[in-house]
C-alpha positions as CSV (number, residue, x, y, z in Angstrom):
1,X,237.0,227.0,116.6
2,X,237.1,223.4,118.4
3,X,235.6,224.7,121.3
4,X,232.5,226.4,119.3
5,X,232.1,222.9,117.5
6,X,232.2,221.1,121.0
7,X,229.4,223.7,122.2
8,X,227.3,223.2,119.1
9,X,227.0,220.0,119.5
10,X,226.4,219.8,123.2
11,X,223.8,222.8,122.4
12,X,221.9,220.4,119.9
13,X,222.1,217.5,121.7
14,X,223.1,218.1,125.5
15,X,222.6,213.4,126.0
16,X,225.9,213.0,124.1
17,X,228.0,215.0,126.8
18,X,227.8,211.7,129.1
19,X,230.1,209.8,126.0
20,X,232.7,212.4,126.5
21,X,235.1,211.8,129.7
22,X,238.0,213.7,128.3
23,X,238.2,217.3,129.8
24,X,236.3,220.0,127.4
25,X,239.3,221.8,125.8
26,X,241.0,218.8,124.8
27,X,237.9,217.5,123.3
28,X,237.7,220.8,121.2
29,X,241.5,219.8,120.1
30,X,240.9,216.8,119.1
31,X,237.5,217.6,117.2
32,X,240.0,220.3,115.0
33,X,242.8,217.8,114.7
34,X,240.3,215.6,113.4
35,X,238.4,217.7,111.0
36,X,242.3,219.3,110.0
37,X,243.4,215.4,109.3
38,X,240.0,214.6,107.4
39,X,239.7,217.9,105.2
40,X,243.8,217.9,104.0
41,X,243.1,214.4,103.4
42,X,239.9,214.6,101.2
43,X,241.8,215.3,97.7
44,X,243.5,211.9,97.7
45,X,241.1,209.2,98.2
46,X,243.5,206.5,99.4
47,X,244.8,209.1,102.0
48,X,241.2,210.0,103.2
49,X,240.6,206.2,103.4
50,X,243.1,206.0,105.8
51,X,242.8,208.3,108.1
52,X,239.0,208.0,108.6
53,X,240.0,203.9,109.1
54,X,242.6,205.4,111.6
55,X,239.8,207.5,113.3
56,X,237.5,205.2,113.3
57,X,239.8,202.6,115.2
58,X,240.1,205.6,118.1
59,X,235.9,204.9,118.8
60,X,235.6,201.6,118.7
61,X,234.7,201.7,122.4
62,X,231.6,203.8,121.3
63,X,228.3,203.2,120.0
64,X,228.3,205.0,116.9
65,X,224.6,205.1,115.8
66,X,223.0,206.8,112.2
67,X,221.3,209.6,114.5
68,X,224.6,210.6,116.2
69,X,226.3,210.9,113.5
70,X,223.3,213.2,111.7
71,X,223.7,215.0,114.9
72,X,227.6,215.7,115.0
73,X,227.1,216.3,110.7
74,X,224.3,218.9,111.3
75,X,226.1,220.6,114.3
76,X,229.3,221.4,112.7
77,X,227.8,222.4,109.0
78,X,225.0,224.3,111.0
79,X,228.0,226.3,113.1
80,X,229.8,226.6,109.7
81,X,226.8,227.8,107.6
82,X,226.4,230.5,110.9
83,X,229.7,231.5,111.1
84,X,230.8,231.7,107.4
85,X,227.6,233.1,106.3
86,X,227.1,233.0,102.1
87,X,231.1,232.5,101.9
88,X,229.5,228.9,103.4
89,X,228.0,227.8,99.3
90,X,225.7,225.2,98.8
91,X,228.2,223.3,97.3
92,X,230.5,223.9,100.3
93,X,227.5,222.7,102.6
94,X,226.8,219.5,100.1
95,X,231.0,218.6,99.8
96,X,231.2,218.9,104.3
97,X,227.7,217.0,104.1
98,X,229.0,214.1,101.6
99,X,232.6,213.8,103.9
100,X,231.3,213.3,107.6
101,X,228.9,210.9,106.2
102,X,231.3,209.3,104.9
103,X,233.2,209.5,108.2
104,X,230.6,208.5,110.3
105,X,229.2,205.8,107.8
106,X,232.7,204.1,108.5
107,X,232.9,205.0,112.1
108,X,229.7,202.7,111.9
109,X,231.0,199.8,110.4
């Protein structure tokens, strides 16, 4: 699953390859440990806060800009709508929308 996240984004948007240094596969880990970390967290507010503050913190050395974050938030819903099919809702689309803009809002700031 990592790795099919990793290729939909570099599929969309081939320029952000250059910000990633760390070999492919671990990249794919960490974009599921991340996502794992972020979803189990999203029914306690205090303990989403946290660990998107905690992520955040690990790209500080990154220019985090509005359009990369629409691109990383379109890739992986886009890969989920494709994958999941109508088991993917619209409200399943809106909730993933809502939570990595909020995790790229404060990856932002």
């Amino acid at each position: 699953a990592g790795e099919a996240i990793y290729a939909a984004l570099f599929d969309s948007a081939p320029s952000l390859q250059s910000l990633f240094k760390t070999p492919r596969s671990v990249m794919a880990m960490r974009f599921m440990n991340g996502l794992n970390s972020i979803i189990s967290a999203a029914s306690s507010p205090n303990a989403l806060k946290i660990q998107v503050e905690t992520l955040g913190f690990q790209h500080l050395d990154l220019e985090v800009t509005v359009p990369r974050v629409v691109i990383f938030r379109d890739a992986i819903v886009d890969l989920f709508d494709m994958e999941m099919g109508a088991r993917f809702t619209s409200k399943a689309k809106q909730g993933f929308m809502a939570i990595l803009n909020y995790v790229g809002g404060a990856y932002i700031y």
